[in-house]
C-alpha positions in Angstrom: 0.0 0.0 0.0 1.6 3.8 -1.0 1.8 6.0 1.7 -0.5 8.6 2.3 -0.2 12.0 0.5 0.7 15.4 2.2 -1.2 17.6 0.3 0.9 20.8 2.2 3.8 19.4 -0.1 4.5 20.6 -3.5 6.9 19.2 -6.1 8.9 21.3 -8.5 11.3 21.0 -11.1 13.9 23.4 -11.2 15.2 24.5 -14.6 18.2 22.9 -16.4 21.3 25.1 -16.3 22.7 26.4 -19.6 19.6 25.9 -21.9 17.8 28.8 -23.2 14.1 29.4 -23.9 13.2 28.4 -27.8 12.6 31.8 -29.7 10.3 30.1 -32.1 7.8 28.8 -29.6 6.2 31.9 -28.5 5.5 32.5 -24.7 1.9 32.0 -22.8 2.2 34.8 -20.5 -0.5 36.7 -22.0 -0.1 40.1 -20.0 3.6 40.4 -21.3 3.3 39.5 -24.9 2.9 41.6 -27.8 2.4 40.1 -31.1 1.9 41.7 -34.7 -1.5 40.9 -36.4 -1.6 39.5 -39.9 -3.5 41.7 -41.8 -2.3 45.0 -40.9 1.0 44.2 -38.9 0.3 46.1 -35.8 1.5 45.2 -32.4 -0.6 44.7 -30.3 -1.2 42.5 -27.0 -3.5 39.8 -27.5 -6.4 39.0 -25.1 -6.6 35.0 -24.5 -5.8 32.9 -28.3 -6.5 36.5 -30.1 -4.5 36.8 -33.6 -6.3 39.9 -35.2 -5.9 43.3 -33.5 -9.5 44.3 -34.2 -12.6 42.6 -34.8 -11.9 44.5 -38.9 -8.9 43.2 -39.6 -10.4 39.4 -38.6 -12.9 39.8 -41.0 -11.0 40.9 -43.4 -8.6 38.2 -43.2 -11.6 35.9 -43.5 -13.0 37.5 -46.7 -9.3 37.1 -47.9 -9.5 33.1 -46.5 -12.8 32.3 -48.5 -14.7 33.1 -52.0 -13.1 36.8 -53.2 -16.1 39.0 -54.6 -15.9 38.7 -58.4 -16.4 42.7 -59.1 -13.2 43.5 -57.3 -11.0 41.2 -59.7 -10.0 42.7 -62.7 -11.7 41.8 -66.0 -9.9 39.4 -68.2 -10.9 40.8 -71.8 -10.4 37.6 -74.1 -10.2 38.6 -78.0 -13.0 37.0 -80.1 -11.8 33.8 -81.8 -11.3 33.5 -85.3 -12.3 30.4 -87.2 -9.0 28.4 -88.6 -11.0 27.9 -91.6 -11.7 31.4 -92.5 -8.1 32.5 -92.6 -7.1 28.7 -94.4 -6.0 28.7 -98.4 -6.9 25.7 -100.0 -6.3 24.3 -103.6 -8.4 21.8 -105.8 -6.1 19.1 -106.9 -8.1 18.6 -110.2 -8.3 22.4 -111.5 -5.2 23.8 -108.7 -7.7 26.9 -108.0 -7.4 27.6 -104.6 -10.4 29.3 -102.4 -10.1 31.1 -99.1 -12.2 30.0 -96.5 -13.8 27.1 -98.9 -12.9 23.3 -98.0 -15.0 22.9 -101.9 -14.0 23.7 -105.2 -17.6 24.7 -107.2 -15.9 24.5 -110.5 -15.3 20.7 -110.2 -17.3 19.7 -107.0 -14.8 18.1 -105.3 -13.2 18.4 -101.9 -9.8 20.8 -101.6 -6.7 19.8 -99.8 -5.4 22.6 -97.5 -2.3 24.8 -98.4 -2.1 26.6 -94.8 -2.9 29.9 -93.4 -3.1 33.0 -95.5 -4.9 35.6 -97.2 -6.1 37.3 -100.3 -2.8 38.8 -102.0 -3.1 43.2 -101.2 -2.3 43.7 -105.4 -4.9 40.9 -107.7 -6.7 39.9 -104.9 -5.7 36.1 -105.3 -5.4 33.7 -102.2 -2.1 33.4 -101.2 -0.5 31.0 -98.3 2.3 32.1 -95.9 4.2 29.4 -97.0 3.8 30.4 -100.3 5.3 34.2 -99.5 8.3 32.2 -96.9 9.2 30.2 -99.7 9.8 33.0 -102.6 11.9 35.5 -100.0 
């Protein structure tokens, strides 16, 4: 059987020379602690687990946390797309006219194969591939 317990007696451990507190853990003495808050980087001495310095700044830092409003974001302006087939020279491989824009030759009624990307020539108005302008340079 243990022997009884004197309750007037208290146990303590002293400290271990030569070590140092840990400046990463943070103390608990809550009267002699200043911390800065997140959101506007303050000090300020917090009152129990407290991180924000003011009840604004914790809800700002929870708007920041959780779905952003969508009118403050900027506008991402995205340029209309243009077809591939609208800027695409083809040429029939019966009659060798080529078409912008047409997959069908309506002289012979047959499909086209495609050249590549281009335009109508600036001086006769012709179709003309940018391969087609690479090549002769």
């Amino acid at each position: 059987m243990p022997p009884p317990r004197n309750d007037n007696e208290t146990t303590t451990t002293a400290p271990t020379a030569g070590t140092a507190p840990d400046p990463e853990s943070p103390l608990r003495n809550d009267n002699e602690t200043t911390t800065r808050c997140p959101v506007c980087r303050t000090p300020f001495t917090p009152i129990r687990r407290q991180r924000y310095c003011s009840p604004a700044c914790r809800q700002a830092a929870w708007r920041a946390r959780h779905n952003p409003d969508p009118s403050n974001q900027p506008a991402v302006l995205v340029p209309p797309r243009t077809p591939r087939r609208d800027i695409t020279v083809y040429e029939c491989p019966t009659c060798d006219t080529r078409t912008l824009g047409q997959q069908w030759c309506q002289d012979c009624t047959r499909p086209c194969q495609r050249i590549g990307a281009g335009g109508t020539c600036p001086h006769c108005d012709e179709p003309v591939a940018i391969s087609d302008l690479a090549t002769t340079i």
